[in-house]
C-alpha positions as CSV (number, residue, x, y, z in Angstrom):
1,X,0.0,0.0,0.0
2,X,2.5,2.3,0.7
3,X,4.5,2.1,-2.8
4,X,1.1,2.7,-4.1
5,X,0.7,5.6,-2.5
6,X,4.1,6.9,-3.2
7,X,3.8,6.3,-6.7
8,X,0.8,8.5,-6.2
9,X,2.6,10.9,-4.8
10,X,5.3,11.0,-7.3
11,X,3.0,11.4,-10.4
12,X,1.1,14.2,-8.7
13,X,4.2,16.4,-7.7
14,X,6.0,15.7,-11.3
15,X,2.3,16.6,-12.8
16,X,1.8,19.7,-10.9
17,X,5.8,20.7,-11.4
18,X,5.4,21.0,-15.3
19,X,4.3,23.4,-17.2
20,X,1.0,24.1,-18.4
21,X,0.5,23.7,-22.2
22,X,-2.0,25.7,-23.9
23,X,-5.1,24.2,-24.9
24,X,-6.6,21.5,-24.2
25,X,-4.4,18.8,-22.4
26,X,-3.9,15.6,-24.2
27,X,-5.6,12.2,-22.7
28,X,-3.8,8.9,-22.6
29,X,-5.8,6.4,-24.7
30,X,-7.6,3.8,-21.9
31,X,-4.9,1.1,-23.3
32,X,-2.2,3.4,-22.0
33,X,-3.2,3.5,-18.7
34,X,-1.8,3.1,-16.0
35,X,-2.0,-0.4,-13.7
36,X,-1.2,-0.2,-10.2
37,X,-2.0,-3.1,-8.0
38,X,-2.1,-3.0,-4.3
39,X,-0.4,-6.1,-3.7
40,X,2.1,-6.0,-6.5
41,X,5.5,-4.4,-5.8
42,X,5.9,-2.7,-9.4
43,X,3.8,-0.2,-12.2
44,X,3.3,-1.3,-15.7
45,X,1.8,0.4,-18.0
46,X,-1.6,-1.7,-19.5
47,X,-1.2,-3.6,-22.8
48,X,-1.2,-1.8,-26.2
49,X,-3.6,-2.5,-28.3
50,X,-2.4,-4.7,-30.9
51,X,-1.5,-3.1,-34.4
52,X,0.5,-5.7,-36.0
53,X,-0.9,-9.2,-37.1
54,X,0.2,-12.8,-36.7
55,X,2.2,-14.7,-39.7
56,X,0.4,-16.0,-41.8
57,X,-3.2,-13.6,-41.3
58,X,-4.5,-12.4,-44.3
59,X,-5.4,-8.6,-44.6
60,X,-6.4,-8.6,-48.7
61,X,-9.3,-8.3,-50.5
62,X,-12.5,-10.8,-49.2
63,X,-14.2,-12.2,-52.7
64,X,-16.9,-9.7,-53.5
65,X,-15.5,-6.7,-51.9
66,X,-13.6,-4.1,-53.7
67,X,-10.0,-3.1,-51.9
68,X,-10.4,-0.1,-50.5
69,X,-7.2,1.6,-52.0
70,X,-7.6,0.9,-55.3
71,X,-9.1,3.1,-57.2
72,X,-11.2,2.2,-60.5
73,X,-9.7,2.6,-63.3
74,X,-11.3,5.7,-66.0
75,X,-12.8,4.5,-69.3
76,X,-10.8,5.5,-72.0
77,X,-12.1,8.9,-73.5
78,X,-14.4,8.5,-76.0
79,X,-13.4,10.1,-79.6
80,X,-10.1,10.5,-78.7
81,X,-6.4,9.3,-79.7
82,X,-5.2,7.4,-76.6
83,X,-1.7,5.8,-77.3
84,X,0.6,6.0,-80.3
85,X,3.2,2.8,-79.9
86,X,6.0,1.3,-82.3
87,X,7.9,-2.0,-82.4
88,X,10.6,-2.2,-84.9
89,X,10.9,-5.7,-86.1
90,X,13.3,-7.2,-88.6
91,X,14.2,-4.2,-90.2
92,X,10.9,-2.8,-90.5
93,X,8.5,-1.4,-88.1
94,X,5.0,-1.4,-86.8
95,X,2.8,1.7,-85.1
96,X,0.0,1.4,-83.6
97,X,-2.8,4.4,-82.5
98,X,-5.3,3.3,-80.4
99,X,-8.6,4.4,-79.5
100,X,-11.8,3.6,-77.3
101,X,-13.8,3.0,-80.8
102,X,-13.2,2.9,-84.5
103,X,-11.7,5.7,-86.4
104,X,-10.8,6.6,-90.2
105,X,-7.4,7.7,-91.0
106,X,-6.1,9.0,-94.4
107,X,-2.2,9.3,-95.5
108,X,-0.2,11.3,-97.9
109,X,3.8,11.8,-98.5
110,X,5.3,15.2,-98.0
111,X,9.0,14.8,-98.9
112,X,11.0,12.4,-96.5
113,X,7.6,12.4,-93.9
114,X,4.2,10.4,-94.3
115,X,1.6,12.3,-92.5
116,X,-1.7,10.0,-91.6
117,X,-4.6,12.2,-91.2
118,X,-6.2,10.8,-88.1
119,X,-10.4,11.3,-88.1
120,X,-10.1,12.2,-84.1
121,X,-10.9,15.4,-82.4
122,X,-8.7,14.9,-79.1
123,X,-5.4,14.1,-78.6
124,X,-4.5,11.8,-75.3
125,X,-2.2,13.4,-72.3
126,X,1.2,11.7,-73.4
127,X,0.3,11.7,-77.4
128,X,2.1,14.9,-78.1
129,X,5.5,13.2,-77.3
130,X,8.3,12.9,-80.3
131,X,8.8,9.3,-80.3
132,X,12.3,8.6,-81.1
133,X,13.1,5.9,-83.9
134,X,16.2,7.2,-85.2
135,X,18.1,4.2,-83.2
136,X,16.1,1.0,-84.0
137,X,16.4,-0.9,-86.7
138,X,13.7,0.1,-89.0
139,X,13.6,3.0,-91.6
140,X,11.7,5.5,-89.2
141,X,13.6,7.9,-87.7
142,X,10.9,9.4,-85.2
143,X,6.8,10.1,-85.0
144,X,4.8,13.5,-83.7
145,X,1.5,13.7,-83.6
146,X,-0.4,17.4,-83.3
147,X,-3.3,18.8,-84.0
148,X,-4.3,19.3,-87.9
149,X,-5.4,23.0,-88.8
150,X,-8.5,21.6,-90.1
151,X,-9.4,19.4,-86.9
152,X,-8.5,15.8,-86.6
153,X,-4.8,14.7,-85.7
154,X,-1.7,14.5,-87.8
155,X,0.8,11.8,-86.5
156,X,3.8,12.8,-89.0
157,X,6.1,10.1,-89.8
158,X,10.0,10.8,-90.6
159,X,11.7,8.8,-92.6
160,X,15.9,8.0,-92.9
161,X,16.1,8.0,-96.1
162,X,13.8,10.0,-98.5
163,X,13.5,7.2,-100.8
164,X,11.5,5.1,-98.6
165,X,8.9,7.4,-97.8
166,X,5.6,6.0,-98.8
167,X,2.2,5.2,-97.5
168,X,1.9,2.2,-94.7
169,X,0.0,-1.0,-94.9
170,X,-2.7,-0.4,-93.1
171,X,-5.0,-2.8,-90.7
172,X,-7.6,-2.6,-88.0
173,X,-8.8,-4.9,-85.5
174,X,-10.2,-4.4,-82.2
175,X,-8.3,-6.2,-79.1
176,X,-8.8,-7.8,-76.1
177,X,-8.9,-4.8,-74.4
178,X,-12.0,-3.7,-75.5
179,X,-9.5,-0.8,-77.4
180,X,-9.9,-0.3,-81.3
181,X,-6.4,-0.1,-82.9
182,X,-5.3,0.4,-85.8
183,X,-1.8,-0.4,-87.2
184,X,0.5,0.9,-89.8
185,X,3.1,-1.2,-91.3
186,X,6.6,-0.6,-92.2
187,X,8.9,-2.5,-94.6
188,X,12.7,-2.5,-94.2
189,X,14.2,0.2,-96.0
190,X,17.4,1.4,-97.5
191,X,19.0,3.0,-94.5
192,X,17.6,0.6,-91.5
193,X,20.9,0.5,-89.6
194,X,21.3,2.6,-86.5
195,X,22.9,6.0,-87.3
196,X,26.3,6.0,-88.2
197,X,28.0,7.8,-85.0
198,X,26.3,5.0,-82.6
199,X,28.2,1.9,-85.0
């Protein structure tokens, strides 16, 4: 009793010793408490409530609930050019444009560039990106896309060599993915090597 009481005593004179913050004093959450016991001859503070979990539990998604930090993923934008990619393979190359449903395109030669006349109104975030080609194998050297002057979307397509400038084989199909794509097609050309500094 009289170790209780002088605990007592000792958190009351270290209490009223300290200064007193502004506003309103913090509480001790109930688990934080503390335990004295008459008969004991020790203080311990009560058990913490328990924040970690045992090997093994699992935490995830339950079927039929969504996860809580996982936000839905958007619908593609409708009438609107989503992704431009390219794979150069065996000395040609491939570009795709993708969209959330079908779309015309139209192409014509200006010098060394094709330019395909995309039938889109809106450009995606990222599709404004040069896209570099100069360094694959294939006889691209590199693809913008901006907006035309008289709506839709020019993609221009560079060439290495002027000589191999000429309209792409063109086919559509819609994917998996629910996405419409359509793909331009590339045949090696004369200069499909990577530039001359990087040999």
């Amino acid at each position: 009793m009289r170790l209780a009481l002088a605990l007592v005593v000792v958190l009351t004179g270290s209490a009223a010793a300290a200064p007193k913050a502004k506003g309103t004093p913090k509480k001790l959450p109930p688990e934080r408490t503390v335990v004295i016991d008459d008969n004991a001859s020790s203080v311990a503070l009560a058990p913490e409530a328990r924040t970690n979990h045992k090997e093994g539990e699992y935490e995830g998604v339950r079927p039929g609930e969504a996860a809580p930090h996982v936000k839905k993923k958007a619908a593609p934008a409708k009438r609107t050019l989503n992704w431009i990619g390219f794979e150069a393979k065996d000395g040609g190359a491939t570009v795709f444009l993708q969209a959330a449903q079908p779309f015309e395109i139209t192409q014509h030669v200006e010098g060394a560039t094709l330019v395909a006349n995309v039938a889109l109104p809106r450009m995606g975030a990222n599709d404004w990106r040069n896209i570099d080609t100069r360094f694959f194998e294939n006889p691209l050297s590199g693809i913008v896309a901006k907006m035309g002057k008289k709506g839709g979307i020019e993609v221009r397509f560079a060439f290495k060599t002027a000589s191999d400038a000429k309209e792409a084989a063109v086919r559509t199909n819609t994917e998996a993915d629910g996405q419409f794509y359509v793909y331009l097609s590339f045949p090696p050309g004369a200069a499909t090597g990577k530039p001359e500094a990087e040999k």
